[in-house]
C-alpha positions as CSV (number, residue, x, y, z in Angstrom):
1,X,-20.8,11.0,7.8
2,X,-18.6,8.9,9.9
3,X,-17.9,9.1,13.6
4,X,-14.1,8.8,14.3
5,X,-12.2,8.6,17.1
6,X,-8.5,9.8,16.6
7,X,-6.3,8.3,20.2
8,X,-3.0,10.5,20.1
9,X,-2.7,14.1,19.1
10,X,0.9,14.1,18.3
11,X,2.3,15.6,15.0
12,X,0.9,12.4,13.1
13,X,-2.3,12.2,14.7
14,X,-2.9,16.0,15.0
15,X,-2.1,16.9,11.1
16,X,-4.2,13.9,10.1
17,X,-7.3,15.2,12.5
18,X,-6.6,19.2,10.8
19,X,-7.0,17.5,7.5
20,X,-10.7,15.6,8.9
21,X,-11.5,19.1,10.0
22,X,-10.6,21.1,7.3
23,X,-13.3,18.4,5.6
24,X,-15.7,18.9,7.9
25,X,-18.0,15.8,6.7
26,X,-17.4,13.8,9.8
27,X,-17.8,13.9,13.8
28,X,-14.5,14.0,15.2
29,X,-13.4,13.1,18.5
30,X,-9.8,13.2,20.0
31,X,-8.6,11.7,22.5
32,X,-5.8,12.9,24.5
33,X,-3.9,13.5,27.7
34,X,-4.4,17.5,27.8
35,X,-7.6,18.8,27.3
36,X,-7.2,22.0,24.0
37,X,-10.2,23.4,22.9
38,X,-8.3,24.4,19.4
39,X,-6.2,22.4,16.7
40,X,-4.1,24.8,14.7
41,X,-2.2,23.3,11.7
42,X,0.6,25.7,10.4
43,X,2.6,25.5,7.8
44,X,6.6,25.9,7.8
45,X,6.5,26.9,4.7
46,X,4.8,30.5,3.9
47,X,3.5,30.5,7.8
48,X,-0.1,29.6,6.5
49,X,-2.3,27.8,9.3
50,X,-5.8,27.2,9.9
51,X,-7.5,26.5,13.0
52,X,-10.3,24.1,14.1
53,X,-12.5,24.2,16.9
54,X,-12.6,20.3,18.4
55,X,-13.8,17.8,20.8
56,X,-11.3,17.1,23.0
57,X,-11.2,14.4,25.7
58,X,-8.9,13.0,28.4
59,X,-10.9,10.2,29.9
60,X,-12.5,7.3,29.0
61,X,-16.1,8.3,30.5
62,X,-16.6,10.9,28.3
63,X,-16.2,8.6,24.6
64,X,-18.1,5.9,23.5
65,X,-17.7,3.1,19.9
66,X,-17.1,4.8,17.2
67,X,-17.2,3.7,13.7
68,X,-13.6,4.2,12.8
69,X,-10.7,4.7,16.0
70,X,-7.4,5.9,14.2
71,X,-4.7,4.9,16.6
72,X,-1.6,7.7,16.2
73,X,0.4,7.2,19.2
74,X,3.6,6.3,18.5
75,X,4.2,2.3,18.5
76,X,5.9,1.8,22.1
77,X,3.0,3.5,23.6
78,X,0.0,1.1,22.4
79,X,-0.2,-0.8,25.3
80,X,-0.7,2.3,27.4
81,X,-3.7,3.3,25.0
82,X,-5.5,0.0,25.6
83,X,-8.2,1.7,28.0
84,X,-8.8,4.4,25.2
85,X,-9.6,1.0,22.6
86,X,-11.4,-0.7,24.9
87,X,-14.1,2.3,25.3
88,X,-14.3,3.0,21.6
89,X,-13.6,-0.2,19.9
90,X,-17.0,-2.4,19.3
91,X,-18.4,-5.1,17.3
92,X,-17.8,-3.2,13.6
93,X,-15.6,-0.6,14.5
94,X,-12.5,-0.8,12.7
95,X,-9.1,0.5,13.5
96,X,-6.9,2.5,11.3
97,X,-3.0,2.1,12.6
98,X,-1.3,5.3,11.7
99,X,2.2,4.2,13.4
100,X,5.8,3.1,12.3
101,X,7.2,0.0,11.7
102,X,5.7,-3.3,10.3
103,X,3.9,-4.7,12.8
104,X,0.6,-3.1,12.8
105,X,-2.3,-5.7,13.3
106,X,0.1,-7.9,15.5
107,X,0.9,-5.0,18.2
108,X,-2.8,-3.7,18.3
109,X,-4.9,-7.0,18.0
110,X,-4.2,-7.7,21.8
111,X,-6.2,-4.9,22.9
112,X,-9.4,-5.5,20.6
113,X,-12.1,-7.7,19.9
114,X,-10.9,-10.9,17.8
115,X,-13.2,-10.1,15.0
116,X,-11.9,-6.5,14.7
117,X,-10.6,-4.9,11.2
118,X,-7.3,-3.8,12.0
119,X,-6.0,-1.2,8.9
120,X,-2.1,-0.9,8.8
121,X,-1.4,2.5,7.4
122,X,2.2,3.9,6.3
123,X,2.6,7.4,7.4
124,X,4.5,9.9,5.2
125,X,4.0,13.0,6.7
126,X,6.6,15.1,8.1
127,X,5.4,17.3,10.8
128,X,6.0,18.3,14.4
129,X,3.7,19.0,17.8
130,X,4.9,22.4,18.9
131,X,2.1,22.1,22.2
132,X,-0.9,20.9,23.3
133,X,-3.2,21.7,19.7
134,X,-0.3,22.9,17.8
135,X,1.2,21.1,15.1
136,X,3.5,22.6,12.6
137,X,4.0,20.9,9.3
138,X,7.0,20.3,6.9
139,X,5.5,19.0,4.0
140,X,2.7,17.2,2.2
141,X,0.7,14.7,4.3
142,X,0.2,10.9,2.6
143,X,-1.0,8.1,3.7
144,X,-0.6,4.7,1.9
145,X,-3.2,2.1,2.9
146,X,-3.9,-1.0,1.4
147,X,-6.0,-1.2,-1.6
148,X,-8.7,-3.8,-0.1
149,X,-12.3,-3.3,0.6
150,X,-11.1,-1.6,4.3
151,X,-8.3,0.1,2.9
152,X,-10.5,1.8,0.4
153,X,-12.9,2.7,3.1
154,X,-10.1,4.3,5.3
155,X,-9.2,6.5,2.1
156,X,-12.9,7.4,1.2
157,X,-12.4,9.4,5.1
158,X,-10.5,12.0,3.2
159,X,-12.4,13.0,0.8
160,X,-11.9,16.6,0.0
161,X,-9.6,16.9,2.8
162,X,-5.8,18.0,2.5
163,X,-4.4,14.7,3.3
164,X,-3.8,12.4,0.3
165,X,-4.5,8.6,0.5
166,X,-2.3,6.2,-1.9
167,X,-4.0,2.5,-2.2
168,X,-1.6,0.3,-3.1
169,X,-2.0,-3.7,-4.0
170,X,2.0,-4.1,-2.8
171,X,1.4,-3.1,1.1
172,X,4.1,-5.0,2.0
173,X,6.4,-3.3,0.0
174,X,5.2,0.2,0.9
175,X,5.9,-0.9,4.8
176,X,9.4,-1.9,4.7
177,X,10.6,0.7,2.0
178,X,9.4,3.1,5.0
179,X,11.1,0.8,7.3
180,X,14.6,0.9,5.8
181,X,14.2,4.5,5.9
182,X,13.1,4.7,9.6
183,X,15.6,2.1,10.7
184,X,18.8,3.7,9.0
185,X,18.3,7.4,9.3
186,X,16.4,7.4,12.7
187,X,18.9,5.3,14.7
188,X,21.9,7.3,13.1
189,X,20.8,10.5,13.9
190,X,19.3,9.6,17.0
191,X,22.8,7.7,18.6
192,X,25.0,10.8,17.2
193,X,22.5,13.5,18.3
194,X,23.2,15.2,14.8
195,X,20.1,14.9,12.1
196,X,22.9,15.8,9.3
197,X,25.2,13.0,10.5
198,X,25.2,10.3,7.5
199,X,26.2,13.8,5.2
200,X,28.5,15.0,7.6
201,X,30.6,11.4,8.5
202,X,30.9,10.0,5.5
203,X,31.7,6.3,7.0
204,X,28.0,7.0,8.0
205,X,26.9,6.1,4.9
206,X,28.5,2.4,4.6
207,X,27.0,2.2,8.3
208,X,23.1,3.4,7.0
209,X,23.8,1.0,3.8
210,X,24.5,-1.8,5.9
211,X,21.3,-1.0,8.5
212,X,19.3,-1.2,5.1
213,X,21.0,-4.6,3.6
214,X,19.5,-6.4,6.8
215,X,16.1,-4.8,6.3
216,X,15.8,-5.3,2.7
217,X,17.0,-9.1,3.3
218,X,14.4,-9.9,5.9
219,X,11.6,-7.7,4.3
220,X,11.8,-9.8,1.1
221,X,12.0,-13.2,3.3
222,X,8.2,-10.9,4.6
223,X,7.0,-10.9,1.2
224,X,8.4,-7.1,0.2
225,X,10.1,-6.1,-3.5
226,X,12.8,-4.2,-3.5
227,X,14.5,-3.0,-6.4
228,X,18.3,-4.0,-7.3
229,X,20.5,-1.5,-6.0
230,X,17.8,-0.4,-3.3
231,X,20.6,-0.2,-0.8
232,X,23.1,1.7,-1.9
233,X,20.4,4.4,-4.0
234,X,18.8,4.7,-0.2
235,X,22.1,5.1,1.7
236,X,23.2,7.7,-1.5
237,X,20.3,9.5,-0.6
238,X,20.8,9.6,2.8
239,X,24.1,10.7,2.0
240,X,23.6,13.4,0.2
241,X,20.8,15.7,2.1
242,X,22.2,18.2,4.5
243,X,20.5,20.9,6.7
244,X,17.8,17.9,7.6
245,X,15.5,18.8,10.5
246,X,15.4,15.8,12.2
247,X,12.7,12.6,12.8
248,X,10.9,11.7,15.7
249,X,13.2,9.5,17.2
250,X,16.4,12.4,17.1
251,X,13.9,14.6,18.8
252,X,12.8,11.9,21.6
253,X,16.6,11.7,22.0
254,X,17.3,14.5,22.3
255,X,14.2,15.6,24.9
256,X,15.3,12.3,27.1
257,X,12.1,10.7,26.2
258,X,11.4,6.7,25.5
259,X,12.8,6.1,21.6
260,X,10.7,4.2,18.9
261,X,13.6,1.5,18.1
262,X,11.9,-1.7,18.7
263,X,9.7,-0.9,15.5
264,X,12.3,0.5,13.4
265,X,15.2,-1.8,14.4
266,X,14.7,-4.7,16.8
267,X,11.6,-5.5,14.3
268,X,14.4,-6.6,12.0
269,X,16.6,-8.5,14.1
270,X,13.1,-10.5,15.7
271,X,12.0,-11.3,11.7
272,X,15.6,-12.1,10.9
273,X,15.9,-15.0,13.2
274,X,12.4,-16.0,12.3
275,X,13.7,-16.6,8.7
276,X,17.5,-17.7,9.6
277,X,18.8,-14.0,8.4
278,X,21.9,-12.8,10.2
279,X,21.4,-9.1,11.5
280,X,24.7,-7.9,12.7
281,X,24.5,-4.4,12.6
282,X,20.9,-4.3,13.5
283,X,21.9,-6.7,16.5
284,X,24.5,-3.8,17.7
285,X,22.3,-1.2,16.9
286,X,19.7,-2.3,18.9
287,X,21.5,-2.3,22.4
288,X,22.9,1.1,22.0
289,X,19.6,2.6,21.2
290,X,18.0,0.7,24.3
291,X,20.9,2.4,26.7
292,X,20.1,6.0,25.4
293,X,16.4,5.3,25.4
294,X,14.8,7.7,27.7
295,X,17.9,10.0,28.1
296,X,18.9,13.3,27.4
297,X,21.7,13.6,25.0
């Protein structure tokens, strides 16, 4: 048994705490800003849900180091969760990154100790925080770690638990195939307010294609592998769904709070003039999404 401290309850963080639950081999913690007493997972699909009782807390007094600290705010708001590290986070501990983006160990390795294992995790897991405890989901839950001696610890969490764990020796390549995903789709439908947008306005799709050209062009200066063709089957994709639900960063635009864009898209135009790439559409992406940041649509 492992103790684990999960910082951010949020549809990420809350499926992936249902799933230690429904386990039940560890001693979970959660940190959070509202105090629930309950964590009920539900399913979209066939209305199934399960509920766990859990240890809930909202300050720093009341939780100690822990052997593992899973970090599932959303990226923009790790600095904010720097108190919450500092109380858990000890000499062993290691952190588990559950966030979007590319940047994992760089953004969190500020806020703990040098010597810290920091675990970038790529979150596949569609789901949504309905309230405070409530988390409806959309779909399986994966996460892809690295297969390493930490990675495979991370995975060995979730033994017998819903959530699956993929280990995979091409990390870099798991990240930014995520990333040209996040940075296409989630800017599109977050600037037009419309989830179904790239299928609906078909000049869309040469826009989402371009968006993933730049990130395929400075993931593979990062060390990624991306297929020939990645582009266009991504942006065909894209394309082609309609009656989509929506990501995080449409439904932050749409609720007027702060969007996720400088790990999905200004992430790209920082590494591309690192490696001499030329980000044009990324580079006008990026100040729309700042001047809609934080409003209402």
């Amino acid at each position: 048994m492992s103790s684990i401290v999960l910082i951010g309850p949020g549809a990420i963080g809350g499926t992936v705490a249902g799933g230690l639950l429904a386990g039940g081999r560890h001693q979970l913690t959660i940190c959070a800003n509202q105090r629930f007493d309950t964590l009920e997972v539900k399913r979209a699909q066939g209305g199934d849900a399960a509920a766990y009782p859990v240890r809930v807390v909202t300050s720093v007094d009341d939780v100690g180091p822990a052997d593992w600290v899973l970090l599932a705010v959303k990226s923009h708001q790790t600095a904010s969760a720097a108190d919450w590290l500092k109380a858990t986070v000890e000499l062993g501990t290691k952190v588990a990154v559950l966030q979007n983006g590319v940047e994992h160990r760089e953004r969190v390795a500020p806020f703990v100790p040098n010597d810290t294992a920091i675990v970038p995790i790529v979150v596949q897991l569609p789901a949504q925080r309905t309230a405070p405890g409530k988390i409806t989901t959309y779909g399986g839950s994966l996460l892809i770690a690295p297969n390493d001696a930490d990675g495979r610890e991370f995975a060995a969490l979730f033994d017998g638990t819903p959530v699956k764990i993929t280990l995979t020796d091409d990390f870099a390549t798991a990240q930014w195939e995520k990333l040209c995903l996040n940075a296409s789709s989630g800017s599109l439908t977050a600037l037009t307010s419309d989830p179904d947008a790239i299928n609906r306005v078909p000049p869309l799709r040469d826009v989402a294609k371009a968006i993933i050209e730049e990130c395929v062009a400075v993931g593979r200066a990062e060390g990624a592998t991306f297929a020939a063709g990645y582009a266009d089957t991504l942006a065909d994709m894209l394309a082609s769904r309609k009656g989509n639900r929506g990501n995080s960063m449409y439904y932050d635009r749409i609720e007027g709070k702060e969007m996720e864009y400088d790990a999905r898209n200004a992430v790209i135009c920082r590494l591309g003039r690192k490696h001499g790439i030329a980000t044009p559409v990324s580079d006008t992406i990026v100040p729309l999404l700042a001047a809609v940041s934080g409003r209402k649509a």
